[in-house]
C-alpha positions as CSV (number, residue, x, y, z in Angstrom):
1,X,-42.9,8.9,10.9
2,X,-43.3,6.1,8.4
3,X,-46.0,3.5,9.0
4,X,-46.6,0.5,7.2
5,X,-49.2,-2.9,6.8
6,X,-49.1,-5.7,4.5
7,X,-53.1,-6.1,3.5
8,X,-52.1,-8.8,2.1
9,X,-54.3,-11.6,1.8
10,X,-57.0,-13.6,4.7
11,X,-55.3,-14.6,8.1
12,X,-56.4,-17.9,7.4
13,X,-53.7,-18.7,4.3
14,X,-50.2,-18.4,4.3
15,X,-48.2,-15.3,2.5
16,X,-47.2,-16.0,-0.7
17,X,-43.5,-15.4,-1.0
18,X,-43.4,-12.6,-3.4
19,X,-45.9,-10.9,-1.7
20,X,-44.0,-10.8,1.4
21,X,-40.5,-9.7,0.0
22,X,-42.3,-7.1,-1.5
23,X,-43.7,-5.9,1.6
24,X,-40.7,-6.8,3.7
25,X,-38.2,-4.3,0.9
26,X,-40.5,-1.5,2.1
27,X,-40.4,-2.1,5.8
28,X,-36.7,-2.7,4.9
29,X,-36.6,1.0,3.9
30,X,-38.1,2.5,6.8
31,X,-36.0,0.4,9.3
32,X,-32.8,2.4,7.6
33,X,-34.9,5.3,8.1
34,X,-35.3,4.5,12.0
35,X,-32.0,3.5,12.1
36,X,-30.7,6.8,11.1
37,X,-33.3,8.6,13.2
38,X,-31.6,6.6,16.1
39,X,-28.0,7.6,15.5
40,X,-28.9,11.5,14.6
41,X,-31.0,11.9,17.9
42,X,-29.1,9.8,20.4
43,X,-32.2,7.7,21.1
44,X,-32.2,4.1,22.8
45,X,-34.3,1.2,21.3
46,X,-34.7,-1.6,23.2
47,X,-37.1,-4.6,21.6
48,X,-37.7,-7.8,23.8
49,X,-38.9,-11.2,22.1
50,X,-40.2,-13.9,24.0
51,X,-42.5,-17.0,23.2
52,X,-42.7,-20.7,23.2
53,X,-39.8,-22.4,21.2
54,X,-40.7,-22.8,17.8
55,X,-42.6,-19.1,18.0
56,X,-40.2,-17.6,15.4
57,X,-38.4,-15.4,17.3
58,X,-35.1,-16.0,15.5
59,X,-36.7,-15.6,12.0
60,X,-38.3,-12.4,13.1
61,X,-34.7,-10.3,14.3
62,X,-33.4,-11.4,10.9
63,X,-35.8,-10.1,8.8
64,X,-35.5,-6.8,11.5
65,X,-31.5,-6.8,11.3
66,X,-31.1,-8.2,7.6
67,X,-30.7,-4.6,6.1
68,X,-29.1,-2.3,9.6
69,X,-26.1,-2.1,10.6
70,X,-25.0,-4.5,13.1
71,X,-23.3,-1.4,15.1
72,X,-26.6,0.1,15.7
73,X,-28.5,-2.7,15.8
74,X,-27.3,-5.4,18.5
75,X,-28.8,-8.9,19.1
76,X,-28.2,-10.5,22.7
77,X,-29.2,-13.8,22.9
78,X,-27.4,-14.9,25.8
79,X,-26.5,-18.8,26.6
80,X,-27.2,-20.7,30.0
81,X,-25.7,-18.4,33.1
82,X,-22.7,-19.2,35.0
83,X,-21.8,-20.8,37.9
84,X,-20.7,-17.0,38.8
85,X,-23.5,-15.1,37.1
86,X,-25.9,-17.8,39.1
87,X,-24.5,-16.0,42.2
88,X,-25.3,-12.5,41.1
89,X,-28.3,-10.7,41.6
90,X,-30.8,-11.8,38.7
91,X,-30.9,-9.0,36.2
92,X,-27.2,-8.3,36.5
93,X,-26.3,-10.4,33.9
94,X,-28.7,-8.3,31.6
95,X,-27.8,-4.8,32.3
96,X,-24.6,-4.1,30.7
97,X,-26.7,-5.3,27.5
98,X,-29.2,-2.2,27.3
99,X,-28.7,0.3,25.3
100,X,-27.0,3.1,24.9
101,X,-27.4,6.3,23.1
102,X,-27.7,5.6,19.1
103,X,-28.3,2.0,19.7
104,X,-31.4,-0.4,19.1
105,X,-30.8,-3.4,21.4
106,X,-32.8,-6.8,20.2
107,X,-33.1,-9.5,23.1
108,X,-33.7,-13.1,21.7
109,X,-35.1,-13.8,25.0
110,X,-34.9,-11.7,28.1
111,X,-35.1,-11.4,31.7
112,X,-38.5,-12.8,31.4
113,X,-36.5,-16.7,31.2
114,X,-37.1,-16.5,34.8
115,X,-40.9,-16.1,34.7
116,X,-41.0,-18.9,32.0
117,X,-38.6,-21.6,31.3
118,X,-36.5,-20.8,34.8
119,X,-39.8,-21.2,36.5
120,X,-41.9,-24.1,34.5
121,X,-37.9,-26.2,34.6
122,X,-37.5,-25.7,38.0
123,X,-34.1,-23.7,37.7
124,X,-35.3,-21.2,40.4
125,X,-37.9,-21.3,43.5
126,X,-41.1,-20.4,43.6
127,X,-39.9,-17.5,45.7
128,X,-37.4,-16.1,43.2
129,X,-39.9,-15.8,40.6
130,X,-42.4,-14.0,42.6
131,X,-39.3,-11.7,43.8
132,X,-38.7,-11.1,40.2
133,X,-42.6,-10.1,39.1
134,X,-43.2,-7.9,42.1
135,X,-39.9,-6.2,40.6
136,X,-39.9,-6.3,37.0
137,X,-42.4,-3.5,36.6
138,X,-40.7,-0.9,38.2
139,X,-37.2,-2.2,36.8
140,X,-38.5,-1.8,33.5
141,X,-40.2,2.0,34.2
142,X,-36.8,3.0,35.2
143,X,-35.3,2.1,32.1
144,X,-38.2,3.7,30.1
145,X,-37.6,6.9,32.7
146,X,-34.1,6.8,31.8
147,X,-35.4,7.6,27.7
148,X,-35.2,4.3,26.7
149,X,-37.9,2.8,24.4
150,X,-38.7,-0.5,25.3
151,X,-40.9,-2.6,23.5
152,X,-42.0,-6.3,24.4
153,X,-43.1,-9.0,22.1
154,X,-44.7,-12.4,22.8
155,X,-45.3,-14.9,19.6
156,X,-48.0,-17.2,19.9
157,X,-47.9,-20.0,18.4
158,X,-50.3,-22.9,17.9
159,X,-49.9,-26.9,19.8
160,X,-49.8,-28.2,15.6
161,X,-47.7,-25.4,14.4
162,X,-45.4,-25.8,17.2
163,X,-45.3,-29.6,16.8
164,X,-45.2,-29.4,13.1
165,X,-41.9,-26.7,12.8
166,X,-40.2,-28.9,15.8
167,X,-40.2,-31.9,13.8
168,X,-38.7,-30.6,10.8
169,X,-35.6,-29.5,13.1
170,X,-35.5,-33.3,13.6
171,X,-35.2,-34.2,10.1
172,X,-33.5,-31.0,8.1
173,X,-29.5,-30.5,8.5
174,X,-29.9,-26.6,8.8
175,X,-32.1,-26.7,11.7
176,X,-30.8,-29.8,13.9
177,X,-28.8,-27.0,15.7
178,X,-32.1,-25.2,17.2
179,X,-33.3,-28.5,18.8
180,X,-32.0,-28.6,22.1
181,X,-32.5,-31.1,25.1
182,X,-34.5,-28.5,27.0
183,X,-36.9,-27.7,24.0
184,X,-38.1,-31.6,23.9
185,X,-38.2,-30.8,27.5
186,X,-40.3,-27.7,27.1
187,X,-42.8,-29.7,24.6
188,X,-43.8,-31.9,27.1
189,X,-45.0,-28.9,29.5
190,X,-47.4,-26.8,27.6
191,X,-49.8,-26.2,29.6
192,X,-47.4,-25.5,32.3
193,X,-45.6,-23.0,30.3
194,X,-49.7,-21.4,29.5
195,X,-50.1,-20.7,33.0
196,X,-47.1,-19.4,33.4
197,X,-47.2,-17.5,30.3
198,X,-50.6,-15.7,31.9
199,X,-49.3,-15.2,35.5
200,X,-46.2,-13.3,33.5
201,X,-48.8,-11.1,31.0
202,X,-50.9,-10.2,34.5
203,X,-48.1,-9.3,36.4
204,X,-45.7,-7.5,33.8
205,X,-48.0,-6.0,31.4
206,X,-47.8,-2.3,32.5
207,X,-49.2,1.2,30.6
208,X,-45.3,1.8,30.3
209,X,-44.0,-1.5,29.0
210,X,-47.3,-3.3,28.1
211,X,-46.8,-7.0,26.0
212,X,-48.2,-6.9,22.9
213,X,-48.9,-10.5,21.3
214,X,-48.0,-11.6,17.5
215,X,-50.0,-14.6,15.9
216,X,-47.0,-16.3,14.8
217,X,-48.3,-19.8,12.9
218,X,-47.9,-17.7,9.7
219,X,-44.1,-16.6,10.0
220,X,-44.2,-14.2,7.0
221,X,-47.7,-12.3,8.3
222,X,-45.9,-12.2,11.8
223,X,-42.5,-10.8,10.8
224,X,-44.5,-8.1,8.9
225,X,-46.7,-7.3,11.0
226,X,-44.2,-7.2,14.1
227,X,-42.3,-5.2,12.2
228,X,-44.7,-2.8,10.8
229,X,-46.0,-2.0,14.8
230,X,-42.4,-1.6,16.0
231,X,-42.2,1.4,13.4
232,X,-45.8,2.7,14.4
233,X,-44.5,2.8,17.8
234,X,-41.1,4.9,17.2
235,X,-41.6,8.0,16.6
236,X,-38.9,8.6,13.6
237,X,-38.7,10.8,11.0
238,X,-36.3,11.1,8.2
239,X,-33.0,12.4,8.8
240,X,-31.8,14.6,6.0
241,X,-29.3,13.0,3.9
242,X,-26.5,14.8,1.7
243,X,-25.9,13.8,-1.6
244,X,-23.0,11.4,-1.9
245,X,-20.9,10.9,-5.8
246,X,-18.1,8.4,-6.0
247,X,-14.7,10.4,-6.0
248,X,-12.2,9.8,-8.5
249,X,-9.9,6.6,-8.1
250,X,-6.6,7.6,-7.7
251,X,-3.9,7.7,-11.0
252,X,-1.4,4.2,-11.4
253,X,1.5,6.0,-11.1
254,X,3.6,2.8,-12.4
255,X,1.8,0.4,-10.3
256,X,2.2,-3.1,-11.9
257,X,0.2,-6.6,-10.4
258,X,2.6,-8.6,-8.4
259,X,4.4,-11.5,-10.2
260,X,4.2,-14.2,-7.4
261,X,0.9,-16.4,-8.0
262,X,-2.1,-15.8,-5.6
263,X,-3.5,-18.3,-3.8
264,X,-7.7,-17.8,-5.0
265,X,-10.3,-20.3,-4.0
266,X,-11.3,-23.0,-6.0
267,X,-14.4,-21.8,-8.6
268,X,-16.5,-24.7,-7.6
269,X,-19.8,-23.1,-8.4
């Protein structure tokens, strides 16, 4: 099984950039390693993010799913429920998502919206989300009974580091998109979301899916290190690999390019 850490540096400054792509390459290498571990065995990976917005969840699957294959490696981020998933039973919108044999499963937030921003907003009673934390625990130890490995990660992010990344969304064309209504809402109710936050960690935090928290105001030291204990906690090992040659291209046999005039892009760069 391959295990990795940065030792890079105090907590207390940021990564340097070349440190942490040279880090992140070698993690890079034993996610390809996991992910063939997954396929050969039939395994199921599921990997649950949560956190306040601005945490760094987003950044964090990227550098996981940057180098795997999107066919064994599937992000859910789901968008607001429907007026017909809003009549279903909570979790059923959820399900179908899990995985199945020779697939790791990411969720960019999870079930857990209704112990957080369902519950601090006000989109569901008081009564539905104390339904859903007397369930959730033995929800989620029949999924690990049913062999899947399910792992649960809260980012914790700082008031300033929060306040700080938010207002760059304000002011920087790429990241306008992440600033929603709700998350100016959400920024207003910190200490609302805290208590929630610690209700959730009390109730849900179980020996078979506990939570396991990421300091986050250093997004480099946090994707690292997230993904370094996600591979500590798999139990892979290197699948055997045959050794693959490029085969011969095949002869011309009087092929000749086409004499109509293809349409290529401008070269603008």
């Amino acid at each position: 099984m391959g295990k990795a850490h940065t030792g890079d540096g105090g907590a207390g400054e940021c990564m340097k950039r070349k440190a942490y792509e040279r880090e992140l390459a070698k993690l890079h290498c034993e996610l390809v390693k996991l992910q063939d571990w997954v396929r050969h065995e039939g395994k199921k990976v599921c990997i649950v993010f949560e956190g306040r917005d601005g945490a760094g969840k987003g950044g964090a699957i990227k550098a996981i799913t940057e180098r795997v294959s999107p066919r064994t490696f599937r992000v859910i981020a789901l968008p607001t429920p429907s007026d017909r998933e809003k009549s279903q039973m909570f979790l059923q919108r959820y399900v179908p998502h899990l995985p199945a044999a020779s697939e790791v499963v990411i969720f960019d937030r999870s079930w857990y919206n209704r112990a957080g921003v369902e519950r601090v907003m006000g989109f569901c009673t008081e009564r539905q989300a104390e339904n859903f934390l007397l369930a959730i625990p033995e929800v989620e130890k029949s999924m690990v009974d049913s062999g899947i490995i399910l792992l649960k990660y809260w980012l914790e992010v700082s008031q300033e580091e929060q306040t700080r990344r938010l207002e760059a969304r304000l002011v920087d064309p790429r990241k306008t998109w992440k600033l929603s209504p709700m998350d100016l809402k959400s920024y207003s109710r910190w200490y609302d979301y805290s208590r929630a936050r610690d209700e959730m960690f009390q109730r849900t935090d179980t020996s078979w899916a506990p939570w396991r928290i990421v300091r986050s105001d250093d997004k480099r030291r946090a994707r690292l290190n997230i993904i370094s204990d996600l591979l500590s906690r798999i139990p892979y090992e290197q699948v055997p690999r045959k050794d693959i040659q490029l085969p011969k291209r095949d002869k011309k046999h009087g092929y000749e390019e086409p004499d109509y005039r293809l349409k290529y892009i401008p070269d603008i760069f």
